[in-house]
C-alpha positions in Angstrom: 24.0 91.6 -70.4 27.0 89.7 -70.2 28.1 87.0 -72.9 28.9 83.5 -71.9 31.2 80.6 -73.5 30.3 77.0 -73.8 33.0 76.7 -71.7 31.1 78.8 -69.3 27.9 76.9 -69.6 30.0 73.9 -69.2 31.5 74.6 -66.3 28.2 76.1 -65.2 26.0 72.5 -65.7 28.9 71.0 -63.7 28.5 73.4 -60.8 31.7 74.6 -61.7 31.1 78.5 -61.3 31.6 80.6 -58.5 28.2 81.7 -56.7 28.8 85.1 -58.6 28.8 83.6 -62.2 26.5 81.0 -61.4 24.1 83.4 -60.7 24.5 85.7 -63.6 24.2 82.8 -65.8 21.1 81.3 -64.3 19.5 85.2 -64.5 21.0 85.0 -68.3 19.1 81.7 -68.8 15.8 83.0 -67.7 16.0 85.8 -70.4 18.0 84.4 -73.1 16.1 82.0 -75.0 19.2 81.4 -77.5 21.7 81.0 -74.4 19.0 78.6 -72.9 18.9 76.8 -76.5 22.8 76.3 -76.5 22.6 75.5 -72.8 20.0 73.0 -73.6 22.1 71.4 -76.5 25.2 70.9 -73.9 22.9 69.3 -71.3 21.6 66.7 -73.5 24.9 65.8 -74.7 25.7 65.4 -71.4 22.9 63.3 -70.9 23.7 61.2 -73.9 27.7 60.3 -72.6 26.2 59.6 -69.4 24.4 56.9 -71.2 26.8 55.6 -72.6 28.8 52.5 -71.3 32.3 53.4 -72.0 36.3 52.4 -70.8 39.3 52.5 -71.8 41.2 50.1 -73.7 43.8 47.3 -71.8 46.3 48.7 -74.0 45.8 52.4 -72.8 46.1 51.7 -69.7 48.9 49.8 -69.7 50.8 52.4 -71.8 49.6 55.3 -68.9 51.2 53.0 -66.0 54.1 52.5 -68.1 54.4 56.4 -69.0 53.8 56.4 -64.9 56.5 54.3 -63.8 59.5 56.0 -66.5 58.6 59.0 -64.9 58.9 57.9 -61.3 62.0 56.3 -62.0 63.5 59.3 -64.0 62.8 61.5 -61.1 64.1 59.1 -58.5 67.4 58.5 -60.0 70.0 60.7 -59.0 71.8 63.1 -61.4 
């Protein structure tokens, strides 16, 4: 039996994997009650950010555009 990662049961809930992995993981599931059990733990933290009402600040966003635009004009201006 082969051993999966959060990150693989991450990427797995997100329909991330390819059809080979996803496969071997949902065969894995059926078997392994403590891979089901940590599968189960990421889904309902999943669950529980989805819930969540959440965005960013004014002030992050405004530092992103001006990381953004010093970028665009370092790359634009000629050597």
């Amino acid at each position: 039996m082969q051993n999966f990662t959060p990150e693989d049961l991450l990427q797995y809930l997100y329909n991330e994997t390819s059809q080979e992995k996803t496969a071997a993981i949902k065969a894995a599931l059926e078997s392994d009650w403590s891979l089901r059990e940590k599968f189960d733990v990421i889904a309902e933290g999943r669950n529980r950010l989805e819930q969540l009402k959440l965005s960013p600040r004014k002030q992050a966003i405004d530092n992103i555009l001006a990381y953004a635009e010093k970028a665009v004009s370092e790359l634009s201006t000629p050597a």
